[in-house]
Every structure is written in structure tokens, then in C-alpha cells.
C-alpha positions in Angstrom: 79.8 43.3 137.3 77.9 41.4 139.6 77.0 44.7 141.8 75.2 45.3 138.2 73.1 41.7 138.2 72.1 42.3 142.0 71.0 46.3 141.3 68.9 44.7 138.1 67.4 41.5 140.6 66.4 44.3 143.3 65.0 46.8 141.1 62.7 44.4 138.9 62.5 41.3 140.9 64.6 38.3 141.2 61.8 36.6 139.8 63.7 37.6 136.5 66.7 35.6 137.6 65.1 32.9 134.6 65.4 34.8 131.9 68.7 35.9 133.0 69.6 32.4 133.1 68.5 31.5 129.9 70.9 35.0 128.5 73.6 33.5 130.0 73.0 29.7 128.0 72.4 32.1 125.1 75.7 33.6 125.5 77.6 30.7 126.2 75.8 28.7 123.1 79.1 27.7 121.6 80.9 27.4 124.5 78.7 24.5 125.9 78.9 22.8 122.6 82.2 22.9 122.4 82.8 21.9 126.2 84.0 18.1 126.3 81.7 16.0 129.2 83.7 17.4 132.3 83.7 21.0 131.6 79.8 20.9 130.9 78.7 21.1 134.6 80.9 23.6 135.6 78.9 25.7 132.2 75.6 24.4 133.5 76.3 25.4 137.0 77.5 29.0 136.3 80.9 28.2 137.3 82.2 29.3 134.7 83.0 33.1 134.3 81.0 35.0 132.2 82.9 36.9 130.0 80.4 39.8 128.7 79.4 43.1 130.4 76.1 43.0 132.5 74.7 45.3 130.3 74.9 43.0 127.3 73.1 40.2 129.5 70.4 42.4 130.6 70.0 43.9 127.2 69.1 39.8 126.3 67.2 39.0 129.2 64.8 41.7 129.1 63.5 40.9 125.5 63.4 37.1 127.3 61.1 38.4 129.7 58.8 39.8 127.8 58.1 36.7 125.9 57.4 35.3 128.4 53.7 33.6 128.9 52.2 35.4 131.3 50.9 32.2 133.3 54.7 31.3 133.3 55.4 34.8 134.6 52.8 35.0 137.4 53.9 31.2 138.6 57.6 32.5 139.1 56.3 35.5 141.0 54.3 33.4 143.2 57.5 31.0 143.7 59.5 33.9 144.7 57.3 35.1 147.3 56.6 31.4 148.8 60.2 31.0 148.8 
């Protein structure tokens, strides 16, 4: 699964590692607000497995991505290159 994520990040850019991020919230909606005040970092931290197929996440993210403003979008591409 996470071969998947890293084949996605190195073919488009891991500039797109934001809206991937904001998939995985999206996925985990209920989860989080069902999570009682010590579970929630481990959520918020991503150490908590994600149970869904890369495919499904990407198939969110991408959408994310293109919604994205594209002054928002050229800022993370600049971050990712003074990084």
C-alpha cells in the first residue's frame, strides 16, 4: 500500500502530499469524531492505520488538488523545492 503512496508522490510531486492529507482526514471523518481526547493525536499524527486501498485515497486527493487555488498550489511547489 504504501509502495502505491510513494509511486503517486514520485510521479506527480510530493508537493501533493497536502491534499493527500486532507483524503486521509476525509476518510477518517467519523473516526476522529468519535475518537475520545487520547486517541485524537495518534489520528492527527497518522498513527493510526489507514484502513482503505491507495487507490480510493488517491481517487479523493486528486479531485482535492485540483481545487486547489493556484497561488496555494505554486507556494507548496516552491516549499518543496526550498525544502
Amino acid at each position: 500500500n504504501v509502495l502505491q503512496l510513494w509511486d503517486f508522490y514520485f510521479a506527480a510531486g510530493v508537493h501533493l502530499n497536502v491534499p493527500v492529507l486532507a483524503a486521509q482526514f476525509i476518510l477518517r471523518r467519523q473516526s476522529i469524531l468519535k475518537a475520545n481526547k487520547d486517541e485524537l493525536p495518534s489520528y492527527l499524527t497518522g498513527r493510526q492505520p489507514l484502513e482503505v486501498k491507495p487507490q480510493s485515497l488517491l481517487s479523493l486527493a486528486y479531485p482535492l488538488f485540483l481545487k486547489l487555488p493556484k497561488d496555494f498550489f505554486n507556494e507548496l511547489i516552491e516549499h518543496t523545492q526550498r525544502v
